[in-house]
N, C-alpha and C positions, 0 to 999 in steps of 0.2 A: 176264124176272125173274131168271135165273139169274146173268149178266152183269152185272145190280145186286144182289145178293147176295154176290158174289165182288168186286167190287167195295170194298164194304160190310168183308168181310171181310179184306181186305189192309190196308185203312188207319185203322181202328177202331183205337182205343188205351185201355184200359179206366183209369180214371185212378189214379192211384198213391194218394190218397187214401182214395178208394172201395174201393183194398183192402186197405188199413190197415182202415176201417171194417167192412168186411167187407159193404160196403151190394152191393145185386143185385137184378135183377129186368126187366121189362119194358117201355121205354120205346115210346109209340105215339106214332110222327110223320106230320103232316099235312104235304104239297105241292100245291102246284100243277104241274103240266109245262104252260109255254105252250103255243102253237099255234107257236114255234118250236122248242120243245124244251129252252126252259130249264127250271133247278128254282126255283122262286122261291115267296115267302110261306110257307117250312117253320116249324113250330109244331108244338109237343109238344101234344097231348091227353088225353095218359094218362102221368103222370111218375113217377116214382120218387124221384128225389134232384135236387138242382142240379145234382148232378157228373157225373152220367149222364146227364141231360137236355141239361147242353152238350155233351157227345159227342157224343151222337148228331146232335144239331142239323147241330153243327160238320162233322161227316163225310156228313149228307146236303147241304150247301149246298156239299160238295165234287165233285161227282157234275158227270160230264159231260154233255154234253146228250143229252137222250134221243131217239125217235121219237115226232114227236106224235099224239096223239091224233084220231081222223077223225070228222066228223059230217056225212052226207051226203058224200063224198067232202071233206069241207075241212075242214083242220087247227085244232081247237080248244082250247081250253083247259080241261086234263081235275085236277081234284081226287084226291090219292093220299093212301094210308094205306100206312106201312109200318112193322113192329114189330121193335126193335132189343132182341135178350135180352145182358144183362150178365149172368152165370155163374160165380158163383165153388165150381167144382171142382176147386181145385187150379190152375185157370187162368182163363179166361171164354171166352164163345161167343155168337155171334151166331144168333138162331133165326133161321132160312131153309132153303126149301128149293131147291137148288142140281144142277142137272140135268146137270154134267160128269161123266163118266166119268172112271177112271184112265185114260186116253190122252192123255185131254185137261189134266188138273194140268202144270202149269209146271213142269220138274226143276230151275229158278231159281229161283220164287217163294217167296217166304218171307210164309207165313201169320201173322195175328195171332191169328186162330182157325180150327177145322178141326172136323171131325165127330169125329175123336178126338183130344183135346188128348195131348200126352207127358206120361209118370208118371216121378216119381222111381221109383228100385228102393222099393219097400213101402210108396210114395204120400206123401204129404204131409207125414205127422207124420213118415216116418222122414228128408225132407229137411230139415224143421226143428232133428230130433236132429242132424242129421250139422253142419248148421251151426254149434249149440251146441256140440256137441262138437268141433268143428274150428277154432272162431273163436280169434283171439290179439287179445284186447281192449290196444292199444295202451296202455302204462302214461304217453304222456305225455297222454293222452286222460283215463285215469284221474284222473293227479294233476291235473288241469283240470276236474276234475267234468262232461267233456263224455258225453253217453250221448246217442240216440234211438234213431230207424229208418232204415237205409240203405236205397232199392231201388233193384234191382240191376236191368235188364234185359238179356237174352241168347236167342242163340237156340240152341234144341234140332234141331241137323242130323238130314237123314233117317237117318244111323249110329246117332244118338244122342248123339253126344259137343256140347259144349258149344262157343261160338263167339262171337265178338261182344259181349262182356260189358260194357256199362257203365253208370254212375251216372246215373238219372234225377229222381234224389229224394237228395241228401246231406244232409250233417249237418257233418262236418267232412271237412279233407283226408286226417286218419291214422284214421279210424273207415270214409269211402268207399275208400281206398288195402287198409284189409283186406277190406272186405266182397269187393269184386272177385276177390282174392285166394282167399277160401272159395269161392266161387260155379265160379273158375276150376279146382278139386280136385274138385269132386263127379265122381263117378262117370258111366258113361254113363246116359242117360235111356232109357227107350222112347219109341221115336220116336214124333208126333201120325202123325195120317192120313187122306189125305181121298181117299171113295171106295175105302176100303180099299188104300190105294197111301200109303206112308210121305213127309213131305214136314218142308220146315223151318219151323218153327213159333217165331215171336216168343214168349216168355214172361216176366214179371215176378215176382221174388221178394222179400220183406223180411227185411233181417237186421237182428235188434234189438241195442241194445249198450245194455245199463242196469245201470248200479253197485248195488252188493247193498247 
């Protein structure tokens, strides 16, 4: 279970929608594992949103093949239940519980969630301030009446400093061109961490640009 946990968690992508909406919560998915070890017939039980519910979907029909299940020594076809938490503190998180030790964390891997996601310096509201306060709203964006939400994804290294930054969600090219830009200035983060051993964690942010 661990091994599908981490799994789970390396490739899960919380959708940029959904946190705009600020939607969250717990999706409960139903499998099969054949008698060869496929995953097949996955189906939501227990849903939350459409947006959540194709995640998760989409990321257990992703899953390798497993060990099958035995009855009487012969491999059967066993019915699973597994519960995918979307988590917006600042970032999201998959509920599982996950039996690797710091020895065993990859000092390559890069998580989409971890047991402690990274904090801006003074959490959330103060990365939002600093964006505000840092953002240069493009004046030809302006005189275009263009405005929305850019998000930005990037990852927070295990130092803390920023990396990898780019546009998952645009708007336009001189409204995505700044976002990148602020995102690329913030300050270092506290690192996430998994198993109390610091590690680099994917994370998604939104910068909004709307005319007054």
């Amino acid at each position: 279970m661990g091994e599908c946990m981490k799994f789970i968690n390396k490739n899960i992508q919380y959708p940029p929608e959904a946190i705009e909406k600020e939607i969250q919560g717990r999706v409960i998915v139903q499998m099969v594992i054949t008698d060869e070890g496929d995953v097949t017939d996955a189906k939501v039980v227990r849903g939350v949103d459409p947006l959540l519910d194709k995640e998760a979907l989409r990321v257990i029909n992703l899953m390798p093949k497993w060990k099958p299940g035995k009855q009487r020594g012969k491999a059967v076809n066993v019915k699973y239940t597994i519960p995918v938490m979307f988590r917006l503190s600042g970032g999201n998180d998959v509920e599982a519980e996950s039996k690797d030790t710091p020895a065993n964390v990859d000092e390559k891997a890069i998580f989409t969630v971890c047991e402690e996601m990274p904090t801006f310096p003074g959490g959330m509201t103060e990365c939002m301030k600093f964006l505000s306060k840092n953002v240069d709203y493009p004046k030809e964006a302006q005189d275009n009446g263009i405005q929305g939400r850019v998000i930005v994804q990037f990852v927070v290294k295990k130092d803390g400093s920023i990396t990898d930054a780019k546009v998952v969600r645009g708007v336009d090219p001189s409204l995505d061109k700044e976002a990148l830009r602020i995102i690329n200035l913030m300050p270092k983060w506290t690192p996430g961490k998994q198993r109390g051993k610091a590690v680099n964690v994917k994370y998604t942010v939104p910068v909004m640009f709307r005319l007054q």
